[in-house]
Every structure is written in C-alpha cells, then in structure tokens.
C-alpha positions as CSV (number, residue, x, y, z in Angstrom):
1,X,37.5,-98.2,-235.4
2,X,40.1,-97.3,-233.1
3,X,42.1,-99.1,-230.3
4,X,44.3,-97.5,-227.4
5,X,46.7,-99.5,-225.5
6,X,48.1,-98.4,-221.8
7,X,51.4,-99.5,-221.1
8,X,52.3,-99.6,-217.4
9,X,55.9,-100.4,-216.2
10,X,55.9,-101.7,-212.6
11,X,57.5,-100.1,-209.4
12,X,61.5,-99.6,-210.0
13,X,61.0,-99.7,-213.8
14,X,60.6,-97.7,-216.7
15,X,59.1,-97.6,-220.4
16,X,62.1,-98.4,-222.6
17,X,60.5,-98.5,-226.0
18,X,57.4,-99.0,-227.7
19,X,57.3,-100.8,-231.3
20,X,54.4,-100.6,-233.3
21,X,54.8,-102.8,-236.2
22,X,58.2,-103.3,-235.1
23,X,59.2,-99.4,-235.4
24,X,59.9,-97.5,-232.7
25,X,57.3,-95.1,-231.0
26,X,59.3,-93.8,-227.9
27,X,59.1,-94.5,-224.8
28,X,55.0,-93.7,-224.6
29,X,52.7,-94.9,-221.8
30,X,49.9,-94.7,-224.4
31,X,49.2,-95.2,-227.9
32,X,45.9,-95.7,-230.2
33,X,45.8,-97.5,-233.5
34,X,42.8,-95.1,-235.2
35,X,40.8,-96.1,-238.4
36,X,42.6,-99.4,-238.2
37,X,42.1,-101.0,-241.5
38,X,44.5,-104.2,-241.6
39,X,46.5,-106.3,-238.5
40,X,48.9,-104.6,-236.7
41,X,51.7,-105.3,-233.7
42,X,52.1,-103.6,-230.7
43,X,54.9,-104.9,-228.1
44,X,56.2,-102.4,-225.2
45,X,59.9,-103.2,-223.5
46,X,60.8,-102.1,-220.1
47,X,64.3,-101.3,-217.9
48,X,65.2,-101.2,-214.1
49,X,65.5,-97.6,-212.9
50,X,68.8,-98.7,-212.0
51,X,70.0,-99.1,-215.5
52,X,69.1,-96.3,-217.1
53,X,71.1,-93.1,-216.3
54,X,69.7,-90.4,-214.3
55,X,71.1,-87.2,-215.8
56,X,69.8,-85.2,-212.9
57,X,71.9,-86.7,-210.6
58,X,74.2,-84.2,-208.6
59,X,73.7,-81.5,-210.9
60,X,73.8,-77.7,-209.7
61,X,70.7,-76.6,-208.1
62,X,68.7,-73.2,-206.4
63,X,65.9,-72.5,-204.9
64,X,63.7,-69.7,-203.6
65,X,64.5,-70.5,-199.6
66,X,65.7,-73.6,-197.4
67,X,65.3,-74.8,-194.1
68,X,68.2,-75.6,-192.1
69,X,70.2,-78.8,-192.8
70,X,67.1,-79.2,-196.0
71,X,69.3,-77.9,-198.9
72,X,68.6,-77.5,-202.6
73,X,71.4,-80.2,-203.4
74,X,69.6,-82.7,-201.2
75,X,66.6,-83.4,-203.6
76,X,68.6,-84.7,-206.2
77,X,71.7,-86.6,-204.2
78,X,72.1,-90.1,-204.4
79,X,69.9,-90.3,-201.2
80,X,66.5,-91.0,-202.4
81,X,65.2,-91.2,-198.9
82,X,63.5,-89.2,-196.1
83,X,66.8,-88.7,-195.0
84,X,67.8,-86.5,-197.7
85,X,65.1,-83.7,-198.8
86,X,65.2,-80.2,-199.8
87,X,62.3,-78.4,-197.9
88,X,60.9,-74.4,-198.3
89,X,58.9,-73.0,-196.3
90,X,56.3,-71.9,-196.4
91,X,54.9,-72.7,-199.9
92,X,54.2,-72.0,-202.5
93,X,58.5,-72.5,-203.1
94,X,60.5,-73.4,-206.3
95,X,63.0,-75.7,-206.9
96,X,65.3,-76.1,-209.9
97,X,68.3,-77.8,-211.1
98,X,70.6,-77.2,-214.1
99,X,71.0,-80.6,-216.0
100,X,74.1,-78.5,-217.1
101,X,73.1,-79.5,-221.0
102,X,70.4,-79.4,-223.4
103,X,68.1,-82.9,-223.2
104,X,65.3,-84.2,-225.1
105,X,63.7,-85.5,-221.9
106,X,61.2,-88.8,-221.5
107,X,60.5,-89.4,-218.0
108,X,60.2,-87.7,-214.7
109,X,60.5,-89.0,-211.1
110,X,59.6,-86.8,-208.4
111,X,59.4,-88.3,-204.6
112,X,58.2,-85.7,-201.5
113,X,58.7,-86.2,-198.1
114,X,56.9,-89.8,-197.1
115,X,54.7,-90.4,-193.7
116,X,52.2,-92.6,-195.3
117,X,49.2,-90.1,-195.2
118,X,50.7,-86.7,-196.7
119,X,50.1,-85.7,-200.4
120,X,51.0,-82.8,-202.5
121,X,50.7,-80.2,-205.2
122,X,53.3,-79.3,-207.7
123,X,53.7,-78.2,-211.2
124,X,56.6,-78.4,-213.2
125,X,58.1,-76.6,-215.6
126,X,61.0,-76.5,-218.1
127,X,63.3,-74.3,-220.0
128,X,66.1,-73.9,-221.9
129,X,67.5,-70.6,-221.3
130,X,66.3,-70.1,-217.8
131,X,64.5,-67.1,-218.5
132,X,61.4,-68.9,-220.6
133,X,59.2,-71.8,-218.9
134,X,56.9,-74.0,-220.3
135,X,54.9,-76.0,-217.6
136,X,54.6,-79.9,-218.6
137,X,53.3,-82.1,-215.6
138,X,50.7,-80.7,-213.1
139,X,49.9,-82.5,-209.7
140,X,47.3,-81.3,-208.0
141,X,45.2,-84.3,-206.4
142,X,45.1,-85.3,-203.4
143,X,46.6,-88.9,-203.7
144,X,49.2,-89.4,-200.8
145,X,52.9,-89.5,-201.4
146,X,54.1,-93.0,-201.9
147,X,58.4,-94.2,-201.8
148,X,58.3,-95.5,-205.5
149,X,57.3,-91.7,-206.4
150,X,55.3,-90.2,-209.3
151,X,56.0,-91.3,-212.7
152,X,55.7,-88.7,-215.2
153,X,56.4,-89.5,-219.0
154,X,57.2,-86.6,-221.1
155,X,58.5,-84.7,-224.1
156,X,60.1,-81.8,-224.0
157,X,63.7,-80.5,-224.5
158,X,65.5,-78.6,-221.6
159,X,68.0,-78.0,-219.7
160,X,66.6,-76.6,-216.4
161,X,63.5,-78.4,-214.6
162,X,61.8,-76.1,-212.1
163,X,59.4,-77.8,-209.6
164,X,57.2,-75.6,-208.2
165,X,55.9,-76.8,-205.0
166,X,52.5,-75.1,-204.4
167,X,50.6,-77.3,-201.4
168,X,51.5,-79.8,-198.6
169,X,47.9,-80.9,-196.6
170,X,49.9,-81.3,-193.2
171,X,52.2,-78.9,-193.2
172,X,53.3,-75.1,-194.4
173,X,56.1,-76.4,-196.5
174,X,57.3,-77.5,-199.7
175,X,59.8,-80.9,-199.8
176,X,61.5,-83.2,-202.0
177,X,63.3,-85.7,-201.0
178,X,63.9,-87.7,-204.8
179,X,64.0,-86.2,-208.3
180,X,65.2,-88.2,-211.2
181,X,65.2,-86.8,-214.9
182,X,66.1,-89.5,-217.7
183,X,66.4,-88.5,-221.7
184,X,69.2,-88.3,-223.8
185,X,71.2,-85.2,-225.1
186,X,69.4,-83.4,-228.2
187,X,71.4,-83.5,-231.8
188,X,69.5,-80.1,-232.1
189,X,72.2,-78.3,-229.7
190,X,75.8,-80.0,-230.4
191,X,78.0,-80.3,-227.3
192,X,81.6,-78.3,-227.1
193,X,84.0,-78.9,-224.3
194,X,86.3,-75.4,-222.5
195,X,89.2,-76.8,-220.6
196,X,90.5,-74.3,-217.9
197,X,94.0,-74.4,-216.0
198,X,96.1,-72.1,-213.8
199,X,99.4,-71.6,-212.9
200,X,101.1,-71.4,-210.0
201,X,99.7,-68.1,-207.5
202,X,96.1,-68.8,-208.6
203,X,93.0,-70.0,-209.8
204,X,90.6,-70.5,-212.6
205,X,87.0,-71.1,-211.9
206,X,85.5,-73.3,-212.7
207,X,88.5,-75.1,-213.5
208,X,88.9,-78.6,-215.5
209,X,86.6,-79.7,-218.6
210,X,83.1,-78.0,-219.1
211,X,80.2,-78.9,-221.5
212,X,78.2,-76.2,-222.3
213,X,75.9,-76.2,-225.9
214,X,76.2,-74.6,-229.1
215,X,75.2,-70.9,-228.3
216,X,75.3,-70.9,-225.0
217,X,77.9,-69.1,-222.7
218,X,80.1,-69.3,-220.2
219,X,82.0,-67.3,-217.8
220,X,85.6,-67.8,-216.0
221,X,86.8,-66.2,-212.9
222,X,90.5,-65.4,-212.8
223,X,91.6,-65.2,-209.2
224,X,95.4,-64.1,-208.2
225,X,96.3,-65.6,-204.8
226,X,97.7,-63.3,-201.6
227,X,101.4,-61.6,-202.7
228,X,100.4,-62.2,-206.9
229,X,99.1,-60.6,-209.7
230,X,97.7,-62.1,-212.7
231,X,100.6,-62.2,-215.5
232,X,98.6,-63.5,-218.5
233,X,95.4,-65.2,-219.7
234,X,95.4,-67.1,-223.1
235,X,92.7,-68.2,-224.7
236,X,93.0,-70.9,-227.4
237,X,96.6,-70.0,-226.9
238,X,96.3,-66.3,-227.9
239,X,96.6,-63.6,-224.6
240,X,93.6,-61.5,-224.0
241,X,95.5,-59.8,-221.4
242,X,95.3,-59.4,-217.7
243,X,91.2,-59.8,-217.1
244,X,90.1,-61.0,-214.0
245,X,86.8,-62.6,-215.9
C-alpha cells in the first residue's frame, strides 16, 4: 500500500531537508512511500527564516504602475511590514524582481498588505530570460492575509519572479508589502564576474563587480563628464576605441 506524509514547518520557519532512509529528498512539504514492501525512515529538519538567506532581498525590481510613496523596491526591502509595500492600482498589476542570477528555487514567501479581514489573488510566475514565463503558484481563495505570509514550496529554476496581482476584496489595488525567495544558485548556469572602473572626467555604469551567468549579457554605459571626452575603453586590457556603450 502506500503512505504520504505532510511535513509542516511552523510560523518563522522553513523545510530544510527531508531524508528518506537517511538520503536527501529536498526540501518537500510532502512525500508518499507507494507499494511499500519493507520498513522504511522518514525524518524532516527545519531552520528559522532568519537563517537562511533570502536571495530576493534588495534586488532590482519593476512594475507595471505605482502609487505614490508605494514603490516597486518597497516589496522586497528589509521592511517586511505594512509600513513598507509596493501597491498598483487598479489591478490586475505585475510585479517583478531580478534575483540578478540564475537559482534553482525551493520556497516562496509572499506577504500583502495586512488589516486582519482583506485577502487576495495572485499568480506567480518565473523565467529565466525575461521574455518566457512559466506560472508555478496560484492563489486564488479567499483566505485573508495573515503577517507570517503564504508559504509556497517550489521547484523551478529562474532568475526573475513576476507576481501578478489579479484581486484585492476591499479595495481596487494590488499590494505587497513582503516577498522572500530562498534556493541556491544552479550548477547548470556557471557564474562569471565583469569588473568596471573609470578614470578621472567620467563614469562607467554600472561600475564595480557584476555577476551575470554563462550566456547571458551585459551592457556598460560610458559617460564623459562636462569639458571631457572619452580617450579610451579597454576591455580585458585590449581598446575597443571610443564607444559610449
């Protein structure tokens, strides 16, 4: 016969691992032993939100519209709060941040705005090129929005998370206030780093140390201050001339 088994963290932690027979089956909030024929082990290990780092944090983000002082950036600041949200009106609105790297993702954390009687509906979606979307987690009960958030375990590999926010029962808008991502960076799409400097009379943007994956690209603005002109721009140490990009 078979035997599932639901494994529930509690508020402010998450799945860490799951080891059936003491090997690893992921971070899964449900697994089934079918056509068990002999004894078997099943032991679930969890982690503190806090511990675990949430690789959505701060990253770039856009949406379709904002309302004043309710920007994109706030939804996924360190200000999990009602005081911090990202709202569009009127919905349906998207919302969508570039995790700025390519992810095997496990678990999802979305908060909307809290009052204690509103609930939402949602979908969200994931990609890796920005272009194609493949929708992984759809909300569309009617169970009221709570501080702790809604849990979402998943498996997918991205690097942009779109929310798309398509109903809010007292109002005409779309809000989050919280949205954590957690997974760890995929072996599939190795990691290179492009340091950027300028000289004196201008600037590079962006400028410092950026991450971008294997196939991916990226683009530099070459900016000459007031009274200068670019002289040179070298790349790996070998001039490609005067280019402003």
């Amino acid at each position: 016969t078979n035997q599932a088994y639901t494994i529930t963290p509690n508020t402010g932690y998450l799945i860490s691992d799951v080891l059936v027979d003491n090997i690893s089956a992921g971070a899964v909030p449900i697994y089934t032993f079918t056509n068990v024929t002999a004894n078997h082990t099943i032991s679930a290990s969890f982690i503190s939100q806090s511990e675990k780092v949430n690789i959505a944090l701060n990253k770039p983000t856009t949406c379709q519209s904002n309302e004043p002082g309710m920007e994109s950036s706030k939804a996924n600041d360190a200000d999990g709060t009602n005081n911090s949200k990202w709202s569009g009106y009127p919905y349906p609105q998207w919302w969508k941040v570039d995790l700025g790297s390519i992810y095997n993702l496990n678990s999802i954390i979305i908060r909307n705005y809290v009052n204690g009687t509103r609930s939402y509906h949602y979908n969200i979606e994931v990609s890796l090129d920005d272009q194609n979307y493949t929708q992984i987690v759809v909300k569309n009960n009617n169970n009221v929005a709570t501080d702790a958030g809604d849990l979402y375990y998943v498996n997918a590999t991205a690097r942009y998370i779109r929310v798309n926010m398509t109903h809010n029962d007292e109002t005409s808008d779309g809000r989050i206030s919280d949205f954590r991502v957690y997974g760890t960076i995929s072996s599939l799409y190795p990691v290179f780093s492009l340091t950027a400097s300028a000289g004196t009379g201008g600037t590079i943007s962006p400028s410092g140390t950026t991450t971008i994956n294997q196939g991916t690209n990226q683009t530099y603005i070459i900016t000459a201050n007031t009274g200068y002109l670019i002289s040179d721009v070298l790349v790996d140490n070998i001039s490609v001339g005067v280019v402003p990009a």
